[in-house]
KEMI-311261 format. One record per atom (N, C-alpha, C): residue in three letters; y, z, x. Coordinates in pm, whole numbers, plus 50000, padded with zeros to 5 digits. Each point is the difference from the previous one (the first is absolute). Layout:
BEGIN
alaYZX...
END
This chain:
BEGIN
unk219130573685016unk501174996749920unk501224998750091unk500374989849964unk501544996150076unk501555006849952unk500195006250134unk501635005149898unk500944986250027unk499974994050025unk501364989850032unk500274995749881unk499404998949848unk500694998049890unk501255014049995unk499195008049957unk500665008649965unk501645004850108unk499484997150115unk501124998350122unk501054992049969unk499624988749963unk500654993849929unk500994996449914unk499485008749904unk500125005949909unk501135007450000unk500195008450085unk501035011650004unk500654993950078unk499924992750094unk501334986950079unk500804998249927unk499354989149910unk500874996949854unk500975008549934unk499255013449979unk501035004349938unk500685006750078unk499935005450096unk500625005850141unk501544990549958unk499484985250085unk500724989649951unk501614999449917unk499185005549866unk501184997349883unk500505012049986unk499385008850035unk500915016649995unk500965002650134unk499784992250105unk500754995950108unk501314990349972unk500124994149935unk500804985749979unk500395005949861unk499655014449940unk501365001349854unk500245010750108unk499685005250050unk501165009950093unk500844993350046unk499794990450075unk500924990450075unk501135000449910unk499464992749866unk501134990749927unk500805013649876unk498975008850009unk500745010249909unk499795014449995unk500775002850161unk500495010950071unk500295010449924unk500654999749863unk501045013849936unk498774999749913unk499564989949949unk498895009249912unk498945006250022unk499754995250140unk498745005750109unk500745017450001unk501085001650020unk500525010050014unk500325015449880unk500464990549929unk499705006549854unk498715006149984unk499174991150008unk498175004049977unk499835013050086unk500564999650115unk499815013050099unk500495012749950unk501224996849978unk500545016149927unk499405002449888unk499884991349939unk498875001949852unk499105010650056unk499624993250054unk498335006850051unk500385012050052unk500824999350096unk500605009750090unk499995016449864unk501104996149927unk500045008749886unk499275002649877unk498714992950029unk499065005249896unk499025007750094unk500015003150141unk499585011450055unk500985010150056unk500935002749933unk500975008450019unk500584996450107unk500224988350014unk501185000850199unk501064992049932unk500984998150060unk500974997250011unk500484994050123unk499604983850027unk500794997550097unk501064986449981unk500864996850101unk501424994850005unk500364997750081unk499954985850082unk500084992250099unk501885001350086unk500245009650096unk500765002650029unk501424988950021unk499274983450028unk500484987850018unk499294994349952unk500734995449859unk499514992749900unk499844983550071unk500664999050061unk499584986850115unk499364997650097unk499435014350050unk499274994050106unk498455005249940unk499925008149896unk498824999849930unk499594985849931unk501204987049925unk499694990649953unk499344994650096unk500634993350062unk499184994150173unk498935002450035unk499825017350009unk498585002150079unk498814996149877unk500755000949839unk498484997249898unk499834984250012unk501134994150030unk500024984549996unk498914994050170unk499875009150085unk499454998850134unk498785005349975unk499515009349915unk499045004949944unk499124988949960unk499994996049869unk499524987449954unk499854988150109unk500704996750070unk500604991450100unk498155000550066unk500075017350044unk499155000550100unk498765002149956unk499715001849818unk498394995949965unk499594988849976unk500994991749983unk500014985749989unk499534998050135unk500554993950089unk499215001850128unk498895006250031unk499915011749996unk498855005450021unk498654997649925unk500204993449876unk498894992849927unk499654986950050unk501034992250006unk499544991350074unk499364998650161unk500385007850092unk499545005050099unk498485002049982unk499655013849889unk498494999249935unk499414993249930unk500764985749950unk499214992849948unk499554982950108unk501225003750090unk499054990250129unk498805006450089unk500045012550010unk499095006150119unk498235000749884unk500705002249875unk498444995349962unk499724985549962unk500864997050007unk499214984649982unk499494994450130unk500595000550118unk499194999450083unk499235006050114unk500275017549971unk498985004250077unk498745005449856unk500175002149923unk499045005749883unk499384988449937unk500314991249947unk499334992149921unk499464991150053unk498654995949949unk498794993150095unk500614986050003unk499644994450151unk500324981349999unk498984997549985
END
């Protein structure tokens, strides 16, 4: 059985969960403290600007990085 669907697979969505970070930083952020405070923490980005940036570089860099893994299997993994 071949994983490169399923590899695939999670590229894709790698992909689009990469590219709404990109494009929508504060709600990526929101979601965190959510979470953050439904296991009791409490956290609060000391520079509300340079935390935007780094979630916007975040996304930036799974975007890339999917694509990165979705050239190295296409041509070192999948049969010619």
């Amino acid at each position: 059985m071949s994983l490169v669907p399923i590899s695939m697979v999670l590229i894709i969505v790698g992909i689009v969960v990469g590219l709404l970070v990109f494009f929508y930083p504060v709600s990526v952020m929101r979601m965190q403290v959510k979470f953050y405070e439904m296991i009791n923490w409490r956290i609060e980005p000391i520079s509300l600007q340079k935390e935007f940036k780094r979630t916007k570089y975040s996304g930036l860099y799974l975007v890339v990085l999917c694509l990165f893994a979705s050239l190295y299997i296409k041509f070192f993994l999948m049969p010619q």
